[in-house]
Phi, psi and omega in degrees: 000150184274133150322127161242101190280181162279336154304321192292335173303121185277081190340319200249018147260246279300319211275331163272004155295328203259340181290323177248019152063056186263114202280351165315320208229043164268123125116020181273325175180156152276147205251113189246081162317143188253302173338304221273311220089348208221117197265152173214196178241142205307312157319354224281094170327006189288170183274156197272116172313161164254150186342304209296344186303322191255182186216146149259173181205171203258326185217141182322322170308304163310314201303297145312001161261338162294014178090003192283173169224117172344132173284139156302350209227328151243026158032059186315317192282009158250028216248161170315154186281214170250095211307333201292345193297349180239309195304312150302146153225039184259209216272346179270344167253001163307316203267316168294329166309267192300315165323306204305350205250000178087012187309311194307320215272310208270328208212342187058172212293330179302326181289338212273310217270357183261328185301306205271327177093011184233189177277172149321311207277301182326287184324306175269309147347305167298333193268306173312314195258345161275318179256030189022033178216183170267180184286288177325315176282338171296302152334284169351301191268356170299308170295304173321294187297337163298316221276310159324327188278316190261025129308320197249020182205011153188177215262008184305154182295162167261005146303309173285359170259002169290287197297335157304317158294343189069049190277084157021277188207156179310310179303340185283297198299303159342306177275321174317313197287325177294339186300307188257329208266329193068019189210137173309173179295323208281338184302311211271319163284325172294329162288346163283327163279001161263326177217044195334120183297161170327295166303340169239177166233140189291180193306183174202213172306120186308150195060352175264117187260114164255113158230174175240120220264081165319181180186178179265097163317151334270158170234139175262117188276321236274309199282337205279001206261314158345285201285347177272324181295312169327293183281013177292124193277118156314116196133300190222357177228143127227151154269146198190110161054029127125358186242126145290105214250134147208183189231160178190152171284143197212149191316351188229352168173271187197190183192169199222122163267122190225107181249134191214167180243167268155110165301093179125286207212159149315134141276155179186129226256144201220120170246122166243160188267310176228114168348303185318318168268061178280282182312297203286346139311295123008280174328306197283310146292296157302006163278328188304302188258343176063025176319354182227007153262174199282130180297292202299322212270318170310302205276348186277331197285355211229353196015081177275093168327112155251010189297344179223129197267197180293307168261037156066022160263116163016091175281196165202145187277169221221133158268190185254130123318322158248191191241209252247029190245339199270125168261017183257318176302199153350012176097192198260295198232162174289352216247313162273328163297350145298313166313300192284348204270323191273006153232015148234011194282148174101314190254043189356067171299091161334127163291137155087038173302151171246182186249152131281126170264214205217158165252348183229083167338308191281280156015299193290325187266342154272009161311309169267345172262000176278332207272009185279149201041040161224177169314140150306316158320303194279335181276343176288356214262291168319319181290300178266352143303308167284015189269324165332286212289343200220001177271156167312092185288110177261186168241148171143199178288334169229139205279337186219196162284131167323133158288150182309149165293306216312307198281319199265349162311296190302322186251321219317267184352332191255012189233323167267135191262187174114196186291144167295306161357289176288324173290326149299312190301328183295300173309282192326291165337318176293331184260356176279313153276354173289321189301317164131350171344299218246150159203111186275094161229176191286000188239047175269160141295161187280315192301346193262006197245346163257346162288330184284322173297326184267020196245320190293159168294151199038034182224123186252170167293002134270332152313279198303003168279285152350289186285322170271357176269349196241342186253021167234348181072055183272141157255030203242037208227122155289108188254067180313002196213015191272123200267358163293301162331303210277339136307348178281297175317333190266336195261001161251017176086024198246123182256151207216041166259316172290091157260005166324284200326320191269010186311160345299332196276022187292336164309293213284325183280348176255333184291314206292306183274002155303302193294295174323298214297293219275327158316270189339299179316333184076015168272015170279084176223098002203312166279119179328141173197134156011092148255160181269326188330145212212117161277120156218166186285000000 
């Protein structure tokens, strides 16, 4: 992937995205007032500033080690993350991944650059000349925006959310919050039973956080409500009346998730264990629902009809905001976006299909390695016996934790059935991540993270392909050897030997004929149900 700098930000796209209130390109960049003080999201309903008045900047963070202060009135930091953040795989955006995952909060800049393989001094020297900010200031505007979701979504003493947010000392979460918010914390909670922000729902039950997870029009709720309900584990996951219920581990304990789709944005309903995994949880669902990619831009590149979304409200095309390196926008060359319109173009293809990621890596990949060569059904069947036999009894709507690899190293074999074969490979994998061999986190590369896969036993090229698109959130991975896909391609004329053309967008091009296949079958349905679909390596 090509580098997108703070150079690379085009002026006279940023300012006529900020000019037509274009709500596509909130969290793509900011809008820096000079006049004013004050940064906002391209969106912002505010009168449009004048040319010589702005800056655009790449991340919030920048906006704020520059003296600016989050608007009050359209609230950038509660705006969609950046797409570019999947789309890159170089060292700033990785390093953004993993802030968003709390590293910085748990291990501080040493942990996040010992993760990453580089130095301290490399690391912020890189971050600085891409994203006009530090590890640290980045980290920074990461608290600040927690610290705001729980001031304005529970009743904590505000001592305890300083330190929950992951604040230093109370005077830090003080001065931060006056800094950026421009209003003390108790101002900034008194003001919320007067005018409840976009992003939250006022308090409620005590220990439950309901916020609300903007995204980028349109979403095809209908596959993303399809693969969670299909793929739901009896245990540690359910579908029910229309809400995605799981449990998932979380860096300071564990956290209980209630997901529902929404006009406009996700609800989400959050029992945490420790306040602290607030952010990286957050994150973590929306890498989950793929809540921050660009649709229009995808979908234009794929050409793909987007004038009408999913839920049949109006789309709209995107000017381009970077410059001519950029792969997130309007497709990669002009030349491939033809290409692909002149091979799927036509095949009533849903606008504003997503990739689904993941919440746990090690989860995904024995997960995917108990489903090989069987039914979705059957693997759920299997996942969830050992989910029974070896996972963590929590309290809540689903009883229990995905089990540890340490546990599925240790028990798997006396728990799991099938060929012996596969089942050392599942144990071996387990102990390969208990040991620390393998390590699945978001600020890996895909190449070094699918060699590491292929490496292991019984993990063929559609497991390692499969497992590094959903847990790096790649969007460039053709799943070409898939026997669904390649039914979906034969029943839309699609040949899937040239696979250049649709680059950056080959995930989204594998969701879409995945989909085709399973619509043809008549299994694509709203409701858990049987599937036949069949994987193999």
């Amino acid at each position: 992937m090509e580098l997108v700098t703070i150079t690379a930000l085009d002026f006279e796209g940023c300012y006529r995205a900020v000019s037509t209130r274009d709500s596509r390109f909130d969290g793509q960049f900011f809008t820096a007032v000079r006049t004013t003080g004050i940064y906002c999201r391209p969106s912002c309903p505010a009168i449009t500033p004048k040319r010589a008045n702005v800056s655009f900047l790449p991340t919030a963070a920048a906006a704020q080690q520059a003296g600016y202060r989050a608007c009050r009135r359209c609230l950038p930091d509660a705006a969609p993350g950046s797409p570019l953040w999947n789309v890159r795989a170089d060292l700033a955006a990785r390093a953004m991944r993993l802030i968003g995952d709390g590293v910085i909060e748990r291990g501080g800049v040493p942990g996040l650059a010992a993760t990453l393989g580089y130095s301290q001094r490399q690391l912020t020297r890189v971050l600085t000349t891409e994203l006009g900010a530090g590890p640290l200031a980045l980290a920074r505007a990461h608290r600040a925006h927690t610290a705001r979701l729980l001031i304005q979504t529970t009743e904590m003493p505000m001592s305890d959310i300083a330190f929950a947010a992951g604040f230093a000392s109370i005077r830090q979460f003080n001065d931060t919050v006056r800094e950026v918010f421009a209003v003390s914390p108790t101002t900034m909670r008194t003001e919320l039973r007067r005018s409840p922000r976009a992003d939250v729902v006022a308090p409620g039950t005590p220990g439950l956080l309901t916020l609300r997870l903007p995204y980028r029009e349109p979403l095809d709720t209908g596959w993303l409500t399809w693969f969670l309900s299909a793929h739901a584990v009896a245990g540690t996951e359910q579908w029910e009346d229309g809400v995605y219920t799981r449990s998932l581990r979380t860096p300071h304990g564990h956290a209980t998730v209630r997901l529902s789709f929404q006009p406009g944005h996700v609800r989400a309903e959050l029992a945490l264990r420790d306040m602290r995994d607030l952010a990286p949880t957050v994150a973590r669902v929306r890498r989950l629902l793929d809540l921050d990619a660009d649709p229009l831009g995808i979908d234009a590149a794929l050409g793909i009809d987007a004038t009408t979304g999913a839920d049949g409200r109006g789309g709209h095309g995107g000017g381009r905001v970077f410059g001519s390196d950029d792969r997130s926008g309007d497709g990669a060359t002009d030349s491939g976006a033809a290409g692909v319109a002149h091979g799927i173009a036509g095949h009533g293809f849903t606008p504003g299909i997503r990739v689904p990621g993941c919440l746990d890596g090690s989860e995904l990949l024995l997960c995917t390695m108990i489903g090989q060569q069987i039914s979705v059904r059957a693997a759920g069947t299997h996942v969830a016996r050992l989910v029974d036999a070896l996972g963590e009894p929590i309290e809540g709507p689903v009883p229990r934790l995905f089990p540890t690899a340490e546990a599925v190293a240790e028990h798997g074999a006396e728990v799991l059935t099938g060929p012996a074969r596969r089942v050392a490979a599942i144990v071996a994998a387990a102990r390969a991540l208990a040991d620390g061999e393998l390590v699945l986190h978001s600020g890996r590369t895909a190449d070094d993270l699918r060699r590491d896969l292929l490496a292991l036993d019984g993990v063929g090229p559609w497991t390692a392909d499969y497992v590094t698109m959903r847990s790096l959130a790649d969007p460039d991975i053709l799943l070409d050897t898939d026997l669904v896909v390649r039914q979906g391609a034969a029943l839309a004329g699609i040949d899937l030997g040239d696979t250049t053309r649709w680059a950056p967008w080959r995930s989204y091009l594998s969701m879409h004929l995945w989909k085709t296949a399973l619509e043809h079958r008549g299994a694509l349905v709203r409701e858990p149900s049987p599937q036949e679909a069949k994987t193999h390596d």
